[in-house]
KOLTI-783114 format. One line per field, with one value per residue (C-alpha): x, y, z. Coordinates in steps of 0.2 Angstrom, whole numbers. Layout:
// KOLTI-783114
X: X ...;
Y: Y ...;
Z: Z ...;
This chain:
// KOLTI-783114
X: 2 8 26 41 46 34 33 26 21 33 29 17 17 2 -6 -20 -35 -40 -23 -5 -2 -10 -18 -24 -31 -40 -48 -55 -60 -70 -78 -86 -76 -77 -59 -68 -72 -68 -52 -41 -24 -31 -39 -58 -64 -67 -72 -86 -80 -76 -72 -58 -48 -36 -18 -10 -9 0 11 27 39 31 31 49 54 44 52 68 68 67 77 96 104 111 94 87 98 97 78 77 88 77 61 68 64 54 39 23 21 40 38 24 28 45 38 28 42 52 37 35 56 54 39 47 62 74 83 90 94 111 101 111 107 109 96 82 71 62 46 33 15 10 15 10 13 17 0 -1 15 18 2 9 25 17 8 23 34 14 10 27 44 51 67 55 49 57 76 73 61 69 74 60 46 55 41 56 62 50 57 74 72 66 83 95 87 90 106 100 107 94 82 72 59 40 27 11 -6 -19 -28 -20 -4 3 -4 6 20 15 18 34 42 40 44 62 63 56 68 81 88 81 77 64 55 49 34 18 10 14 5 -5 -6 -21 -24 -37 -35 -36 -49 -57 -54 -60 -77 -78 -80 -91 -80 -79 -91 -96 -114 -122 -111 -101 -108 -109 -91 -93 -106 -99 -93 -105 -103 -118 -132 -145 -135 -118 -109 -91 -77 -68 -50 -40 -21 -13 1 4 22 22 40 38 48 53 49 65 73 58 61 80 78 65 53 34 24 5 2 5 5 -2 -3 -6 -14 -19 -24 -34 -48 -41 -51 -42 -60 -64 -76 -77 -80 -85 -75 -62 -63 -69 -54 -41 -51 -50 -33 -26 -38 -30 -12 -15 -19 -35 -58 -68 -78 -61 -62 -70 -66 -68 -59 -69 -63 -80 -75 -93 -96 -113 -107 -89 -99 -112 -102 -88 -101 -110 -92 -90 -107 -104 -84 -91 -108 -118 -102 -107 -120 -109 -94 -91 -86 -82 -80 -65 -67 -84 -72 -56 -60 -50 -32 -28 -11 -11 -27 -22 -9 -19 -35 -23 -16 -31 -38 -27 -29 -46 -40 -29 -43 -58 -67 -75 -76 -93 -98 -103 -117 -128 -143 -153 -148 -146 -161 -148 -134 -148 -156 -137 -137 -121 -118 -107 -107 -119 -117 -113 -95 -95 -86 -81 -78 -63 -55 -42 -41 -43 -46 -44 -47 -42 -46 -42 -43 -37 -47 -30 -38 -27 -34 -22 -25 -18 -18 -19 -2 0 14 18;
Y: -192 -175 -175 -172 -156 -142 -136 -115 -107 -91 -83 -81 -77 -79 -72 -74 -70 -57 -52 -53 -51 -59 -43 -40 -56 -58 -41 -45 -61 -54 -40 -54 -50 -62 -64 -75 -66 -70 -78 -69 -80 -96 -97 -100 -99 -115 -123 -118 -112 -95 -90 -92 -84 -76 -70 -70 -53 -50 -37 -48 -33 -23 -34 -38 -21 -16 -32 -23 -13 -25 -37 -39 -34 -52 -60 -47 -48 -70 -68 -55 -67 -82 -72 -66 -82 -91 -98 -91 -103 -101 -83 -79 -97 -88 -70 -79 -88 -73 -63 -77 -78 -59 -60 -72 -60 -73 -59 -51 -67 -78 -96 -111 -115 -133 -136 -128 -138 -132 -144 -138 -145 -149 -155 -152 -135 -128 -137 -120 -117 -134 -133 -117 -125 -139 -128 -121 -136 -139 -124 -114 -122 -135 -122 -109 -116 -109 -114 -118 -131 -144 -136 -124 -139 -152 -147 -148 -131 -122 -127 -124 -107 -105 -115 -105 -86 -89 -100 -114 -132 -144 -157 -149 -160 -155 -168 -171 -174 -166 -154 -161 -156 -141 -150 -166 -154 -146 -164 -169 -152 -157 -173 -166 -158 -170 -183 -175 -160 -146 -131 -125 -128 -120 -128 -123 -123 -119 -110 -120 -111 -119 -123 -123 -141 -142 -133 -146 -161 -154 -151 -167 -175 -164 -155 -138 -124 -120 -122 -107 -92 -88 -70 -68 -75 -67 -78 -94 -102 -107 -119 -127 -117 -129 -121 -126 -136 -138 -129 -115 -114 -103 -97 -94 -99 -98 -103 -104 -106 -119 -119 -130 -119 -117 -112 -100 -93 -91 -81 -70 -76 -70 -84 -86 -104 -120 -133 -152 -162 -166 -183 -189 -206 -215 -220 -232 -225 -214 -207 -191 -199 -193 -206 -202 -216 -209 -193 -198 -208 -193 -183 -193 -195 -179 -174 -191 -183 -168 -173 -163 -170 -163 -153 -141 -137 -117 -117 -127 -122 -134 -141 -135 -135 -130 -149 -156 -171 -166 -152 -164 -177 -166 -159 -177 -182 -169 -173 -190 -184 -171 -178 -163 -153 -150 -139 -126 -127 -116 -119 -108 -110 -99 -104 -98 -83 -87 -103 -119 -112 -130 -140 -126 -122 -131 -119 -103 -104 -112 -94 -87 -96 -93 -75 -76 -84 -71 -57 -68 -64 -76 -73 -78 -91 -81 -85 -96 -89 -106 -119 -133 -144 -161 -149 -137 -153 -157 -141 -133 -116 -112 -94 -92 -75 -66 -63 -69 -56 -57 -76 -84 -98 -108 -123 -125 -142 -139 -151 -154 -168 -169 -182 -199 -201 -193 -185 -172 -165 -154 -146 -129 -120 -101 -95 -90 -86 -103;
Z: 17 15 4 14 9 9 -9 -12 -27 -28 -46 -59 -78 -89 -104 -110 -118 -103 -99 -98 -79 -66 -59 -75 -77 -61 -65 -78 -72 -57 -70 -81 -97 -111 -122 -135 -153 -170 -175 -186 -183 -190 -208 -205 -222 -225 -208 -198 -182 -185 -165 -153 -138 -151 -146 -163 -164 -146 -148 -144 -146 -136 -121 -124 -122 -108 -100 -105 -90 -80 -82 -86 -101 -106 -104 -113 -127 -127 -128 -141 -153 -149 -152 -168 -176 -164 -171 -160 -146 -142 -142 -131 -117 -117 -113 -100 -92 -90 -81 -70 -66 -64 -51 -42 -38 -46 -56 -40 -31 -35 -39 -43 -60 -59 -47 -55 -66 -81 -86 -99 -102 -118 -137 -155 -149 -166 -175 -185 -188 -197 -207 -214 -217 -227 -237 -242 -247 -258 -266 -269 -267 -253 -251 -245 -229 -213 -212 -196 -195 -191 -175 -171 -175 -159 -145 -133 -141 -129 -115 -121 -127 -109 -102 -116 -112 -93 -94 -81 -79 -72 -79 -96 -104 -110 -102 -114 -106 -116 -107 -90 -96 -87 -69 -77 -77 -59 -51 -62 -55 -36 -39 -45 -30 -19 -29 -38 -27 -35 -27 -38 -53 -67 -72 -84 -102 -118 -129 -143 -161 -168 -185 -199 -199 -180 -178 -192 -185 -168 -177 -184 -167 -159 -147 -151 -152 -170 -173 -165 -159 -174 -173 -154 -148 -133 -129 -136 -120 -108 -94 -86 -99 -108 -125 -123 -138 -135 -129 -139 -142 -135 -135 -119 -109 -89 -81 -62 -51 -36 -22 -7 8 16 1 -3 14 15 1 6 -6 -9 -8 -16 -9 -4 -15 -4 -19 -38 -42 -58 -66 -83 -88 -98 -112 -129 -132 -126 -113 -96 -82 -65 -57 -65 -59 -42 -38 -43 -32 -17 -20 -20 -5 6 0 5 22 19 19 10 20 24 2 1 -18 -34 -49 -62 -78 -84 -103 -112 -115 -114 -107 -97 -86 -80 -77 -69 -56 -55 -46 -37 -28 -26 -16 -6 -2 8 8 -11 -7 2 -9 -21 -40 -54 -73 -78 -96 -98 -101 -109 -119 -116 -116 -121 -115 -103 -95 -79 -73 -82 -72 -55 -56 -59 -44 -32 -36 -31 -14 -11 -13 -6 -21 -34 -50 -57 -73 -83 -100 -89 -97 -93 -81 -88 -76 -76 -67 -59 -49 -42 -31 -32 -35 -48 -45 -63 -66 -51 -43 -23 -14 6 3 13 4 14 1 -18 -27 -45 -59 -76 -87 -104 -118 -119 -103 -93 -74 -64 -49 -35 -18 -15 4 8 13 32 35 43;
């Protein structure tokens, strides 16, 4: 059942480890370009993965004042005090959020600020900032830590700098849901507008500032690459090839504004596409397990939702983390849901170029994704350099190493599913015109 208001994506932010505009981004993304290298912002020198999707050294001045022109002066002028002493995930969600407010034309257009919504993905966002500040209090003095803490460390201070810089009203709250999170955030935003008469939503991830001891414990259960591309990062992420060992973290942040239709309309709103559901459920496991049933049923959910079969799905946007186990079992499902439809279906692994973008990747590689829809090209998965014959025998072309241009993609299904067994899964449709 299809909800009762139709609900459109109407701007898009991102940055990222391939780009900081969506143009950019899908450019790169067709090209093949790997973002992974060695990671400077995090101290690696006494843990073992050495590699990362690095943005720590984004030029955050830079962007603000090329935003400067572009938006108004007050808005300008609330974001630069924020940013001033914002720790770096507030800094760079922020810059984000005000790309995708811009690109949605919401600068020129008199909004009512108390019916848009402004719901953010994630939490622990500001894992490297807090070890720093530890280490502080530890090795030096406990007056020395940042005289802001206790307000910059509250992961809800993302979404209010967001809230504060553009001066809107509505409900603000952050939504955790590990690597589900900003699709979490996706179906919490329509369901204010559905529910709580909103007119739009923004909705997203927040950046995740990984630290040394982050990255540690990550290693210590096996889920991040670190054994055998330290010196080749580029090659590090690998969906679906028989050498893949974990995922590899990534900063990153993408910020969307959804819409109900009319509204969108009225306005004279660009729209990129049509959202017809966001499902998610549990495995009822903490462990970082993956479960086909799981997975299946979220799947088949969204598609009955969305009042769409299988066989109409041109496009898969996989989870496809670099996992030994998560790929298999992610394409296993995906078998299993769309029968002999799997074989002419196509899927791609955006992270085998940007890493796992963490509390955010849902919304990162949905924008990336619809990008591709948009321009009926595919970006290929790319450092499949041998099959992995478990995934080969399933049949289903994950577009290993070669873009798919000339394709036409009417509907998306794109999964996420992150620790703590959590499964999200939405269907997005072309934009018509209708």
């Amino acid at each position: 059942m299809a909800y009762k208001k139709r609900i459109v994506i109407t701007g898009m932010g991102i940055n990222s480890p391939i780009g900081d505009t969506p143009q950019l981004f899908y450019e790169n993304l067709i090209a093949g370009k790997s973002g992974i290298k060695k990671m400077t912002s995090v101290d690696t020198s006494k843990i073992r993965c050495k590699i990362g999707g690095d943005l720590g050294d984004y030029d955050v001045k830079g962007k603000l004042e090329k935003l400067k022109e572009e938006i108004p002066e007050e808005v300008y002028k609330r974001a630069k005090k924020i940013i001033k002493t914002a720790p770096f995930a507030t800094k760079l969600t922020l810059l984000t959020a005000l790309d995708a407010y811009k690109d949605a034309g919401l600068f020129k257009f008199n909004v009512n600020p108390d019916r848009i919504a402004c719901i953010i993905g994630g939490h622990n966002f500001h894992d490297n900032y807090i070890v720093k500040n530890i280490r502080t209090f530890d090795r030096e003095d406990p007056e020395y830590i940042d005289g802001l803490m206790g307000i910059c460390v509250f992961d809800s201070d993302v979404a209010a700098s967001i809230t504060e810089t553009l001066q809107i009203y509505g409900p603000m709250y952050i939504v955790g849901g590990t690597c589900t999170s900003s699709g979490i955030a996706m179906k919490s935003g329509i369901n204010e507008i559905l529910y709580n008469d909103c007119d739009m939503a923004i909705i997203g991830g927040g950046v995740l500032d990984y630290s040394d001891v982050g990255y540690q414990a990550l290693i210590l259960v096996s889920a991040i690459s670190y054994k055998s591309f330290n010196d080749e990062p580029e090659k590090a992420s690998r969906p679906y090839d028989i050498r893949r060992e974990g995922f590899v973290p990534s900063h990153g942040s993408g910020i969307m504004i959804i819409e109900e239709l009319d509204h969108a309309i009225k306005r004279g709103a660009k729209i990129y596409a049509e959202i017809l559901s966001v499902e998610s459920n549990c495995d009822g496991n903490h462990l970082s397990n993956p479960s086909v049933e799981g997975q299946k049923k979220v799947m088949k959910r969204a598609l009955e939702k969305a009042g769409v079969t299988p066989d109409q799905i041109d496009y898969i946007n996989a989870h496809a983390t670099s996992t030994p186990l998560g790929d298999k079992i992610e394409l296993t499902t995906i078998k299993e849901v769309f029968g002999e439809h799997a074989k002419r279906v196509k899927v791609n692994a955006t992270k085998s170029m940007i890493g796992h973008t963490g509390w955010t990747s849902n919304t990162v590689e949905l924008i990336g994704a619809i990008m591709q829809m948009n321009n009926s090209t595919l970006h290929p998965s790319i450092n499949i350099e041998q099959m992995d014959p478990e995934i080969a025998e399933l049949g289903i072309d994950v577009c290993a190493n070669k873009k798919v241009e000339n394709y036409n993609v009417d509907y998306i299904l794109k999964n996420s599913f992150g620790f703590g067994g959590i499964n999200c899964c939405s269907v997005i449709k072309k934009w018509k015109g209708n």
